[in-house]
C-alpha positions as CSV (number, residue, x, y, z in Angstrom):
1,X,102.0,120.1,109.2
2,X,99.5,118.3,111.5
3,X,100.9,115.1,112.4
4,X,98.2,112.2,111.9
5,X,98.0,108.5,111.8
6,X,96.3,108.0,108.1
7,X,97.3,105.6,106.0
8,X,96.5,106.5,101.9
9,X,96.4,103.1,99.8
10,X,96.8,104.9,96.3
11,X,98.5,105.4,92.9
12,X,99.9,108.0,91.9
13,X,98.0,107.5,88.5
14,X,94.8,107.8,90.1
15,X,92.9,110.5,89.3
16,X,90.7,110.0,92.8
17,X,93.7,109.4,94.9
18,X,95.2,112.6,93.7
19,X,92.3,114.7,94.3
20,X,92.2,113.2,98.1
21,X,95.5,114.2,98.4
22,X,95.5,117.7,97.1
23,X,92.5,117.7,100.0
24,X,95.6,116.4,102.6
25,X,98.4,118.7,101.3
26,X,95.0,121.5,101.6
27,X,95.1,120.8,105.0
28,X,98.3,120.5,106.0
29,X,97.7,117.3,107.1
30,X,100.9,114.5,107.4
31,X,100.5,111.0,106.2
32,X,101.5,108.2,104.7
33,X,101.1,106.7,101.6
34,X,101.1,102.9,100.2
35,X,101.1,102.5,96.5
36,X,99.2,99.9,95.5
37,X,99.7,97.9,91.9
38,X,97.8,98.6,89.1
39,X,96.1,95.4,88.8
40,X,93.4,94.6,91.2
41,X,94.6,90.9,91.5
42,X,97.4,92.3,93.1
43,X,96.0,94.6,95.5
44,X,95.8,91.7,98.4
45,X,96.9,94.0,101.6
46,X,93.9,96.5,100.4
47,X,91.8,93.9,99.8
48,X,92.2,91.9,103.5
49,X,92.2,95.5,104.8
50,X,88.7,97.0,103.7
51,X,87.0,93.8,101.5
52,X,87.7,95.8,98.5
53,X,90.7,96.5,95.9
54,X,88.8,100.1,95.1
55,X,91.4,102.7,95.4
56,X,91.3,105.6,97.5
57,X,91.2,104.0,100.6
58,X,92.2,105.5,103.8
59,X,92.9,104.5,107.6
60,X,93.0,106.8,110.3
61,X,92.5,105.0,113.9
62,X,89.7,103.4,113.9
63,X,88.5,105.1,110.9
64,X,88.5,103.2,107.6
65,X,87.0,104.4,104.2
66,X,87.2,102.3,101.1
67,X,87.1,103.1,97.8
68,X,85.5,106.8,97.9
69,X,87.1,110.0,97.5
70,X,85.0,111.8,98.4
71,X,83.9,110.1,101.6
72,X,87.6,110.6,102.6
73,X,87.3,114.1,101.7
74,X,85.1,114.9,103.3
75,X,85.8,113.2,106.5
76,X,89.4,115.0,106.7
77,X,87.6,118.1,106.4
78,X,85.2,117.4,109.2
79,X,87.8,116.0,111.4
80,X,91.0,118.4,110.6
81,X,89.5,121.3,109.7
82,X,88.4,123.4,106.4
């Protein structure tokens, strides 16, 4: 595993967010994950975090994509490799 600093705000329900991290486990890339609730009402730490409840949304550093799969996708793959 590489050991990296991204944050995932997900659900595991999430067709997108499982696709981005098929992409991490790909990689062999180590992060963490924050399931976020269902309702978008509810999603207030994602929402202060990138102006938007979209889910997938990742942090790593200073790096922050909202609401984009395969934005983050293909970062990870720029930045880790693949």
């Amino acid at each position: 595993m590489i050991a990296t600093g991204i944050v995932l705000y997900q659900a595991e329900w999430c067709p997108y967010c499982a696709r981005v991290r098929s992409a991490m486990t790909d990689l062999l890339l180590d992060y963490r994950v924050v399931n976020v609730p269902r309702e978008h009402s509810q999603r207030t730490v994602v929402q202060e975090l990138f102006g938007t409840t979209g889910i997938p949304s990742m942090i790593d550093g200073d790096v922050k994509i909202a609401d984009d799969d395969d934005a983050i996708i293909t970062y990870l793959k720029k930045k880790y490799g693949g």
